[in-house]
C-alpha positions as CSV (number, residue, x, y, z in Angstrom):
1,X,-0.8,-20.8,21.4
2,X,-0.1,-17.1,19.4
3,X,-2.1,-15.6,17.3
4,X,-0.2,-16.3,14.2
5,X,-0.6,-20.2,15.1
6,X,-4.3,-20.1,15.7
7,X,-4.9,-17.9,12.4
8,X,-2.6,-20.5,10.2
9,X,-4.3,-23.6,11.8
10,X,-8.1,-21.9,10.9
11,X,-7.3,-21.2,7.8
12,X,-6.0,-25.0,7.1
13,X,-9.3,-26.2,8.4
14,X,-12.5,-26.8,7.3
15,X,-13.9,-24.4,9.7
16,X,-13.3,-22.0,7.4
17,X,-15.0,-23.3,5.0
18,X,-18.1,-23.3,7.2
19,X,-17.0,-19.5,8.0
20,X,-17.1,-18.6,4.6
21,X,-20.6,-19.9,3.4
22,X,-22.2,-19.0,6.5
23,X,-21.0,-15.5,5.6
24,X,-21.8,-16.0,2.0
25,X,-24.9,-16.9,2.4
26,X,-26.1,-14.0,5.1
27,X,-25.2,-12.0,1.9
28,X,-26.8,-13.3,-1.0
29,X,-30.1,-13.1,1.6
30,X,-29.4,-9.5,2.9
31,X,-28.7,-8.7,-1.1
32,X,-31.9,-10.5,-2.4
33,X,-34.1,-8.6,0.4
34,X,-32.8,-5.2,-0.3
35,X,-31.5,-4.7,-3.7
36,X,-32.8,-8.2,-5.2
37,X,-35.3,-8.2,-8.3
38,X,-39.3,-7.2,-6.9
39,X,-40.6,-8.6,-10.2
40,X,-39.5,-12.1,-9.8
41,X,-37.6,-12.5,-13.6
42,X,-34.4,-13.0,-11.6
43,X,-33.8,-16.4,-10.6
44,X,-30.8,-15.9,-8.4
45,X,-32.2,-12.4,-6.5
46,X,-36.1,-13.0,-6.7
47,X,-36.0,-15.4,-3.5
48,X,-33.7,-14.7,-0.8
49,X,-33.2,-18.9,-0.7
50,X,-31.9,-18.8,-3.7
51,X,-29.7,-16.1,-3.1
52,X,-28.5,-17.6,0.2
53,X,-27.9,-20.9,-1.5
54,X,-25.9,-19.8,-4.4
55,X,-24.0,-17.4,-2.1
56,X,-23.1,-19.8,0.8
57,X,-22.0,-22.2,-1.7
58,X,-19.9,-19.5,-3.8
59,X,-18.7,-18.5,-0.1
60,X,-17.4,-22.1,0.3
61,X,-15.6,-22.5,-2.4
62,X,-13.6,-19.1,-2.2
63,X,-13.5,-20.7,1.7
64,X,-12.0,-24.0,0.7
65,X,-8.5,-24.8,2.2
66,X,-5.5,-25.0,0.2
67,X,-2.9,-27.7,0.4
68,X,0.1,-26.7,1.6
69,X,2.7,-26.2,-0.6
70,X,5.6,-27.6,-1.2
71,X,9.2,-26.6,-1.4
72,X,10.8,-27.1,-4.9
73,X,13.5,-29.8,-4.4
74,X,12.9,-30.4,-0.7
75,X,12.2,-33.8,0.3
76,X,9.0,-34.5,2.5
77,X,9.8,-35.3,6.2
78,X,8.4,-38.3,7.6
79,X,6.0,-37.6,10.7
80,X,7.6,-37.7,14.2
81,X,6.8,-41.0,15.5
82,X,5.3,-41.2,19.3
């Protein structure tokens, strides 16, 4: 398998979906425990939790895989039968 197959059948996949929150929500915790609010007013930034949570779920929705798109005017194919 190339390259260009692997990449198209990860970004199909819910894997990347995983990929994206988990990376998400390593930085709403790394931006909560440096730059976050010390005072505790904030409720997204005051706990780095909170910021992980609300990032890794933001992450998964930008994440989320599209369906693919269809021609205008083509007819769908049937699926090869075994």
């Amino acid at each position: 398998m190339d390259l260009a197959s692997r990449w198209a059948a990860f970004s199909r996949s819910h894997l990347r979906t995983l990929a994206s929150a988990g990376i998400g929500a390593g930085l709403g915790a790394a931006y909560a425990l440096t730059i976050g609010c010390s005072t505790g007013s904030c409720p997204l930034t005051s706990n780095a939790w909170t910021a992980a949570l609300f990032a890794g779920f933001t992450g998964a929705i930008a994440g989320w895989p599209d369906r693919p798109r269809r021609v205008a005017g083509a007819e769908r194919e049937a699926p090869p039968v075994p």
